[in-house]
Each structure stands twice: as C-alpha cells, then as structure tokens.
C-alpha positions as CSV (number, residue, x, y, z in Angstrom):
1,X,0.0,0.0,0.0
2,X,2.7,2.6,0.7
3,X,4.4,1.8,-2.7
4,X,0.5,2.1,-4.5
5,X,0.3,5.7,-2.6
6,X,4.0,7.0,-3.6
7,X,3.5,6.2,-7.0
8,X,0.1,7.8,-6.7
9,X,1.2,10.7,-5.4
10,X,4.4,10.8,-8.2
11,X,1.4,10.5,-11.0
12,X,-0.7,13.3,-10.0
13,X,3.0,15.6,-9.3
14,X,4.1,14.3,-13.1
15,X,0.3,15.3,-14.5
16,X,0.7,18.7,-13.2
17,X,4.2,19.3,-14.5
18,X,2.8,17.5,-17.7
19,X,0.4,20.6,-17.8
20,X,3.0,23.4,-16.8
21,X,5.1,21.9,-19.9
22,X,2.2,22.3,-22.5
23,X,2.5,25.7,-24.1
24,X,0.2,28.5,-23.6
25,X,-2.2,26.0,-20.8
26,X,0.5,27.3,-18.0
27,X,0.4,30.7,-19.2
28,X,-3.7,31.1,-19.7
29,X,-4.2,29.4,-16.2
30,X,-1.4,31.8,-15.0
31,X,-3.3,34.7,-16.6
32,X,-6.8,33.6,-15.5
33,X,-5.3,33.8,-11.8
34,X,-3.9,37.0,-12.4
35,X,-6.9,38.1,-13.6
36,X,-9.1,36.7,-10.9
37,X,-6.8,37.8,-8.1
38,X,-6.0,41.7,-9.7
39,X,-10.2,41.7,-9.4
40,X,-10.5,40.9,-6.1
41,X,-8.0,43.7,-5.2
42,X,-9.8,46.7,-7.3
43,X,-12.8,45.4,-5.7
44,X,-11.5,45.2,-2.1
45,X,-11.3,48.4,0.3
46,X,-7.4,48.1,1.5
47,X,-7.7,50.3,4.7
48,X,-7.0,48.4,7.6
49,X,-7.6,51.2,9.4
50,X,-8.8,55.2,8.6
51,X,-10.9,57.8,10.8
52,X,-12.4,61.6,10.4
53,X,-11.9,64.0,13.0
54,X,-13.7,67.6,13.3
55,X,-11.9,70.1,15.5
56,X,-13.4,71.0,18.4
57,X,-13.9,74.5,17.5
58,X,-16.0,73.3,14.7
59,X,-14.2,76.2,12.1
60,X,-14.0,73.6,9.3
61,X,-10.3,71.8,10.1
62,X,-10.6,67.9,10.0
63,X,-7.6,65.3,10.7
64,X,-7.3,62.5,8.5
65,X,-5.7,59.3,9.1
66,X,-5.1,55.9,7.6
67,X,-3.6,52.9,6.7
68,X,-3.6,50.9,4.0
69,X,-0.6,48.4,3.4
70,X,1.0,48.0,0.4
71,X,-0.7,51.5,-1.3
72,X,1.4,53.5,-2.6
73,X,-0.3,56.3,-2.6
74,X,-3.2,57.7,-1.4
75,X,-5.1,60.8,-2.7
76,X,-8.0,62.9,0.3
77,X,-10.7,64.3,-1.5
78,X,-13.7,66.9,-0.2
79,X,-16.2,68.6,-2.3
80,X,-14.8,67.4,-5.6
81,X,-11.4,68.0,-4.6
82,X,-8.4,66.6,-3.6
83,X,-7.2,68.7,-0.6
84,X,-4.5,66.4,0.4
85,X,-3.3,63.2,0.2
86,X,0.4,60.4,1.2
87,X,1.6,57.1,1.5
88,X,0.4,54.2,2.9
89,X,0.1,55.6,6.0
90,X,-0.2,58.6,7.3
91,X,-2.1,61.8,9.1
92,X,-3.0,65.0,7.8
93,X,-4.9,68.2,8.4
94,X,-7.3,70.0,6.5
95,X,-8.5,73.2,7.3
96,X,-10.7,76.6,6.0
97,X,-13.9,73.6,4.6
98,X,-16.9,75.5,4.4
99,X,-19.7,74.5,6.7
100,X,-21.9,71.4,6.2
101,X,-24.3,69.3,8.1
102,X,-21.6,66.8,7.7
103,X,-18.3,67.0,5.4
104,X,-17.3,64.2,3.7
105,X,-13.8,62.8,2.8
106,X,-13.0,60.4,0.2
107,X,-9.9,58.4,0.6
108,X,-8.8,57.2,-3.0
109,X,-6.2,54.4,-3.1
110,X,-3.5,53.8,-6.0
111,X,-5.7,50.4,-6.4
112,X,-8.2,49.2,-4.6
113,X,-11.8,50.8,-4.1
114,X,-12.0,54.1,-2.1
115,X,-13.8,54.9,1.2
116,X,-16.1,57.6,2.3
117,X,-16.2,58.8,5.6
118,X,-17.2,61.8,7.5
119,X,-16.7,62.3,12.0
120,X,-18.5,59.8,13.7
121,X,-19.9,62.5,16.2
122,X,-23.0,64.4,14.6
123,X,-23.0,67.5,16.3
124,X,-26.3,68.9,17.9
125,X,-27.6,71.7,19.9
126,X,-30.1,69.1,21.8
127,X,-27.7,66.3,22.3
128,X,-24.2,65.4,23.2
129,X,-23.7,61.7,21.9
130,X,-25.2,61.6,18.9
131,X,-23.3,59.0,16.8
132,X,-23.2,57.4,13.3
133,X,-22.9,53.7,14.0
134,X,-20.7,53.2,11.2
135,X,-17.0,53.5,9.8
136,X,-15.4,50.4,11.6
137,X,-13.8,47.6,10.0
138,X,-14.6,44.4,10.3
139,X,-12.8,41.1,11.0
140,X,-12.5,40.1,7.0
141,X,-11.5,43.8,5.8
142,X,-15.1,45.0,5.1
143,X,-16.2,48.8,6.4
144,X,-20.0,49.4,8.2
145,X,-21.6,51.8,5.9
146,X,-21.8,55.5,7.2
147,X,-25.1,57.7,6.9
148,X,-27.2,54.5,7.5
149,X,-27.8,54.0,11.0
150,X,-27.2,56.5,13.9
151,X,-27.3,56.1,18.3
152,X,-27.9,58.8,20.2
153,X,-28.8,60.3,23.6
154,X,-32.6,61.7,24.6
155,X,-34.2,63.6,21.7
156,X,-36.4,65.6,23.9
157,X,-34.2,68.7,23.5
158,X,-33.6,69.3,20.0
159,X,-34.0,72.3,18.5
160,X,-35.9,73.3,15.2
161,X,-32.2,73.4,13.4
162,X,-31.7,70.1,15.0
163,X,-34.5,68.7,13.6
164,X,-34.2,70.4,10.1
165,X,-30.5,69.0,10.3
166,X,-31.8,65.2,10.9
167,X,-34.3,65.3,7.9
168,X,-32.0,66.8,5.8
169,X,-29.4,63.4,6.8
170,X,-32.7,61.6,6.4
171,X,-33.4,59.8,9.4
172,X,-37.0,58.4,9.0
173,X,-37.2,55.8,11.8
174,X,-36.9,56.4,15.4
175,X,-36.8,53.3,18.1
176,X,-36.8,55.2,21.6
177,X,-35.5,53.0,24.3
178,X,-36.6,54.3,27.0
179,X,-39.4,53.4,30.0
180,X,-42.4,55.2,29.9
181,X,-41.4,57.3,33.1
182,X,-38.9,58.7,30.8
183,X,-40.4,58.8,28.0
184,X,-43.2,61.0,30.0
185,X,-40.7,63.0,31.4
186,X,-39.4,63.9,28.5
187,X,-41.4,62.9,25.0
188,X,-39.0,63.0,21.9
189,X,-38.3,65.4,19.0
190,X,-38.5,63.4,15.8
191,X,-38.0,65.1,12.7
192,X,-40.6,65.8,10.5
193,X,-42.1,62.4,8.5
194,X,-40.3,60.4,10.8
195,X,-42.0,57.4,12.6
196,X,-41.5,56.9,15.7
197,X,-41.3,53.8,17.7
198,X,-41.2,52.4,21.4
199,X,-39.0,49.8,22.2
200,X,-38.7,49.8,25.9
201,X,-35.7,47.5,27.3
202,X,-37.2,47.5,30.6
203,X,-40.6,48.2,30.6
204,X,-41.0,48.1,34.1
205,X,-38.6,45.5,34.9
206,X,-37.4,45.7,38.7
207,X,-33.7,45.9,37.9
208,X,-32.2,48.2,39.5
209,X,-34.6,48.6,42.7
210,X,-32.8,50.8,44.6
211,X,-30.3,53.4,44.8
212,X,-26.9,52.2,45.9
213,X,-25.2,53.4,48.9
214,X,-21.3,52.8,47.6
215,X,-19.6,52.6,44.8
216,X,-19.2,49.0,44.1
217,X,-23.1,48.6,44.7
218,X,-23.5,51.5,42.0
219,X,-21.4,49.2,39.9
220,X,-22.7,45.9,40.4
221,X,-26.0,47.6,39.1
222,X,-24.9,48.4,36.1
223,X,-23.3,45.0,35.8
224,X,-26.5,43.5,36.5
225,X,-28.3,45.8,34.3
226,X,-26.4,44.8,31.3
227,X,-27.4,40.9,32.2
228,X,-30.7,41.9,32.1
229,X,-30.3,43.7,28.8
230,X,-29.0,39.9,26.7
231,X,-31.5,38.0,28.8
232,X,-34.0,40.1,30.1
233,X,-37.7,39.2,28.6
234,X,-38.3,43.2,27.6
235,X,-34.8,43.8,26.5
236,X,-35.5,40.6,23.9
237,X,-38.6,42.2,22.9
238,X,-37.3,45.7,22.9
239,X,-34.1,44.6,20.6
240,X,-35.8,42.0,18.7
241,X,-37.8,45.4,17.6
242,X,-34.6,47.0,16.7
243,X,-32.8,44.9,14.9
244,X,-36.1,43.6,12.6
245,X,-36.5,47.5,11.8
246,X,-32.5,47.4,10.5
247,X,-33.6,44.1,8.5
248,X,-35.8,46.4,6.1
249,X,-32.8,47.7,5.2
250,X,-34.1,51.1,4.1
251,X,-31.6,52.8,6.2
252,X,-31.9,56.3,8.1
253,X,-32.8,54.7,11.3
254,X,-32.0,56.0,14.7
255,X,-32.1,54.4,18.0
256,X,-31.5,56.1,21.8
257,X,-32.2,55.7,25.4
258,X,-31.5,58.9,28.4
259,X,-27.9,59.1,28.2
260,X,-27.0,57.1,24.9
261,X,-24.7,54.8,27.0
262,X,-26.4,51.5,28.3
263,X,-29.4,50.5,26.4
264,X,-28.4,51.9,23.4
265,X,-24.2,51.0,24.6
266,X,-25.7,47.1,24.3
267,X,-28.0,47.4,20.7
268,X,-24.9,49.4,19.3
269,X,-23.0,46.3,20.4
270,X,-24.9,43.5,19.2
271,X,-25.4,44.8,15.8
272,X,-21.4,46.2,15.3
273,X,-21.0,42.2,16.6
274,X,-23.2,40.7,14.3
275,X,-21.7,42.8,11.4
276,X,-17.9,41.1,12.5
277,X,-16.6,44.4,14.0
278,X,-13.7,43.3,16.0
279,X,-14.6,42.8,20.3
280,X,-11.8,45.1,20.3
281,X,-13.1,48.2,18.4
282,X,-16.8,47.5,19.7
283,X,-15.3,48.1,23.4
284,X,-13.7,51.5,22.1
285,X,-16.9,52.4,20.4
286,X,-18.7,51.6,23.6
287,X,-16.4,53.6,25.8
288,X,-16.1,56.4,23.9
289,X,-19.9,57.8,25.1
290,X,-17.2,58.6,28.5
291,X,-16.1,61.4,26.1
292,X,-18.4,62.5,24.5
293,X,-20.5,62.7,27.5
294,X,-17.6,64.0,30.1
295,X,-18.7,67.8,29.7
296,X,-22.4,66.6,30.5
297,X,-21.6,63.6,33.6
298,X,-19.4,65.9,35.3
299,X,-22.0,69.2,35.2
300,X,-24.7,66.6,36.3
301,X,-21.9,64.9,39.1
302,X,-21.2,68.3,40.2
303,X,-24.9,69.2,41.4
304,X,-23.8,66.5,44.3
305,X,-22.3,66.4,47.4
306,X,-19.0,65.0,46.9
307,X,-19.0,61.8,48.6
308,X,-22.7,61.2,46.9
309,X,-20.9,61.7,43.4
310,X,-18.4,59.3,44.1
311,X,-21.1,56.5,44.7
312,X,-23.0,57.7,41.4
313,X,-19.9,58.0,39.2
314,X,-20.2,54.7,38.3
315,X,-23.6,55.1,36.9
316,X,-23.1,58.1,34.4
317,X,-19.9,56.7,32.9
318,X,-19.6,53.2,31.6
319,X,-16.6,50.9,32.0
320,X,-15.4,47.6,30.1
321,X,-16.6,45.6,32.6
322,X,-20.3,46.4,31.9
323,X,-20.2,45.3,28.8
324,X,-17.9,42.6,29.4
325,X,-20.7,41.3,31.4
326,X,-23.1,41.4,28.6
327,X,-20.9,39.6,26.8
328,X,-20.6,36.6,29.3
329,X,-24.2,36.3,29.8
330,X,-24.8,35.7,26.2
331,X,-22.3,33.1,26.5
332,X,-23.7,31.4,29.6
333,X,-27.5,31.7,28.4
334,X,-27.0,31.0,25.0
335,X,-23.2,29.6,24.1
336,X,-22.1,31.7,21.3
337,X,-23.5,35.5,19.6
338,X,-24.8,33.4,16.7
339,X,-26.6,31.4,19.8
340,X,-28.3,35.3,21.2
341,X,-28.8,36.7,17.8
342,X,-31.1,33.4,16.9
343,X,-32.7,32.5,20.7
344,X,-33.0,36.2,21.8
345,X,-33.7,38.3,18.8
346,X,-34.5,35.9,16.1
347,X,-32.0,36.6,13.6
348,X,-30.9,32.9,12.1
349,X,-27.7,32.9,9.4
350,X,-29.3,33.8,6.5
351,X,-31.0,37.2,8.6
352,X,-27.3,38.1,9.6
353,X,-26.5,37.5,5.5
354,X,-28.8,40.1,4.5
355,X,-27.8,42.6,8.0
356,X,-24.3,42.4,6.5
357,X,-25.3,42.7,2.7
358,X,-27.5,45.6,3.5
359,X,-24.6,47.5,5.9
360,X,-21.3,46.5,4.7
361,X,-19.1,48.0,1.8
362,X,-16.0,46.6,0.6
C-alpha cells in the first residue's frame, strides 16, 4: 500500500508538470489567476484602518488618518477636490472647509476601491452623543456603511435646526428605548415624516430597585443591568424590535435611550458584533460615550455632594466591565453570539446575511 500511494502521489506531481510543460495552458491558467486575483483587489477596500476627526472648534479643520498596506499612494478628496493626500500611512490636516451638516472625505487608493467617511460625532444643539454607527472595519476587511444608522442620547431637546438637520441626513425611523417614566418626562423630537417607535428595554422590569449606597453597589448595578439587557424578557422584545426595523434595510434609522450609554451601549454592540466588527473596536466604540459625555456627567456629578458623586460616578460613565458582562451572559444563556442573535432576537444565518449585505461595503 505505501508503494500504490507514492506512485500515486508521483502520478498526480508528473500530471501537473505535464500541464505546466504544455505551451500556452500554464500561461492562460497563470493569466486567468492573475486576472481573478488583480479583481478581487480593485474590488476590495485596502484600509485596515482610517478615521475623520472635526476640530473641536467646529471652524471647518478635519484630521485624517489611515492605513492601507501596500498602497502607494493615497489621494484625500472633499467637495470634488483633492485637498491632500500620502503614502500608505499617514495623518493629515485639513482646514478653511466650508460649513456642512456633515463634510465628507474620500480616501482614494493607487488600487483598490476608495472609502467615504465623515466624523463619527453628529453635532447637535439638543444632544451630546449623537453618533453614526458606522465607519469600523470588520474582521475580513469589510467597512460598516456610514449615513445608515445612527445612536444617540434623549431627543427631547432638540431644537428646530436640529431637527431640520436630521431630515436633511434623512433619518426616517426612530426606536426610543426608554421606560415610559422617561419617556413622559421627556417625550421626543422626531423630525418631521419620521416614525417613531417604542421599544422599551425595561418596561417596568425591577432591575435596579434601589439606589446604591457605595460605589461598588452602584457598579454591580450596572453590571446587573447589562445581564438583564442579553436576557431580560423586555430587553429581547425591545431589541428583537430594533434589529427587525434594521432588517428592512431602508436605512436612516436611529435608535437612543436617556444618556446614549447603556441600552443603546448594548443594541450598538450587538449589531457592530453581528456585522464582524472586532470585540476590540466594539469596546472602544462603547467607551467612547465617556467622552463625548464628560462635559455633560461631570456638570450633572457636580450638582452632588462630593462623597454622593463618588457613589454615582459609576452610573453616568460606563466601563469595560459592563459590557464585558453582557458579553458573558450571552455566552452562559446562550453559548455563542450566533446562539443570542437566533434565541433572543431571532435573527438565524441567513438574517445576519442580508444585516451584513445591506450595511457593509467593501
């Protein structure tokens, strides 16, 4: 048997350099794989890694950065025109752009296709952490689409230029997260043609029952709370709501709780998770309402004696070990995020298919 498989083995070696030999087969199979593999790199988005950031003093300067290995060059582009551009890597600054409701950058490889992006942050007179949920990479080089879906904070304070400025970026679906306490408290803003829709996470649910008298009681709340949000029979409900409404795919959908941070911290995580966004850049996406939300905590933490607001810190920031949390309970209830998106929300493979279709580019 072992000199039947050598001699086997030599046959099929000999048939393929039999057909290496044969003039112009080598070379057309050569070619065909050339061809098939030079495709796949014009139609594949080479940035491992790019971001758009608006100055703080909002007077038209942007910072560009990037990556993109192996590109030789790179060309920036705003309002039909290049305005700067480098290597494959690199950070530049753009300043003097006129003002927009959002200004656009197109970053134009020496092959490959190019990406659009614009800041993340959607700046607001009513809210603070207003966000486009996309612009991330995923784990197999694709990019979430931008100007698609959006998270955000309470509504109940926009203004009329607010409002004007979300119709014109076409947002034309609201879910509101919040319990009807809140919701009462403070009834949303939607922008004009907009429907709006409820989908409360707790509904009433005795979660957090009381308020906590240390630090590490605020904490284990919020811990809890995020449990409660993967397994939770109203949080199901709630983000089983969400996420068929982002099935449609007709884009311009927005969804928000109070503070933008928690309930809307785990829907923004379980669909940049479903979409194959790296654990890694979700956490950074999830942490960054801290920032955007620092000016806002610490005016609202500064209202309170000082040994009260070092109990309650925990609750207006959020930390990786919330969401860690959320994380492990999807593991322990259901075994794997394909197991919560099916049991809990009732996305099955060929759902998360057309999520991905529908959102991704490259």
């Amino acid at each position: 048997m072992r000199n039947t498989k050598s001699l086997q083995i030599t046959a099929a070696t000999a048939a393929a350099v039999s057909v290496a030999l044969i003039p112009g087969v080598a070379t057309s199979a050569t070619a065909a794989q050339t061809h098939r593999a030079t495709a796949a790199a014009l139609a594949k988005i080479p940035f491992t890694e790019a971001t758009v950031t608006a100055a703080p003093e909002e007077d038209g300067t942007y910072t560009i950065a990037w990556k993109a290995p192996g590109i030789r060059h790179v060309a920036i582009r705003a309002n039909g025109s290049t305005v700067a551009g480098g290597g494959s890597e690199g950070s530049v600054t753009v300043a003097g752009l006129p003002a927009a409701d959002r200004q656009w950058f197109t970053l134009t490889p020496s092959h490959g296709r190019p990406l659009r992006l614009a800041d993340r942050l959607i700046k607001l007179e009513g809210t603070v952490n207003f966000r486009d949920v996309g612009g991330y990479r995923t784990s197999d080089g694709h990019w979430v689409k931008m100007a698609a879906i959006y998270r955000s904070d309470s509504l109940d304070k926009l203004t009329l230029d607010d409002l004007a400025k979300l119709e014109r970026l076409s947002v034309h679906t609201v879910y509101d997260l919040r319990m009807d306490s809140e919701r009462g408290a403070a009834p949303d803003r939607v922008p004009a043609g907009a429907t709006y829709m409820v989908a409360d996470v707790l509904a009433g649910a005795d979660v957090f029952p009381s308020m906590p008298t240390t630090a590490d009681e605020a904490e284990q709340g919020m811990i809890d709370l995020e449990r409660f949000m993967v397994s939770g029979a109203t949080a199901k409900t709630a983000y089983k709501k969400v996420f068929d409404g982002l099935e449609s795919g007709d884009g311009g959908v927005l969804f928000h709780c109070t503070s933008g941070k928690d309930r809307t911290g785990w829907q923004n995580a379980a669909l940049l998770t479903a979409l194959g966004v790296p654990r890694s850049t979700v956490m950074a996406d999830y942490l960054a309402s801290n920032a955007y939300r620092a000016e806002a905590n610490a005016a609202s933490l500064g209202q309170l004696p000082a040994e009260q607001a070092a109990i309650y810190k925990p609750l207006v920031y959020v930390q990786p070990e919330y969401l860690n949390a959320g994380y492990q309970e999807v593991e322990e209830e259901y075994g794997t995020f394909r197991g919560y998106l099916k049991e809990a929300v009732g996305m099955d493979a060929r759902d998360v298919r057309a999520l991905k279709q529908e959102l991704l580019v490259g």
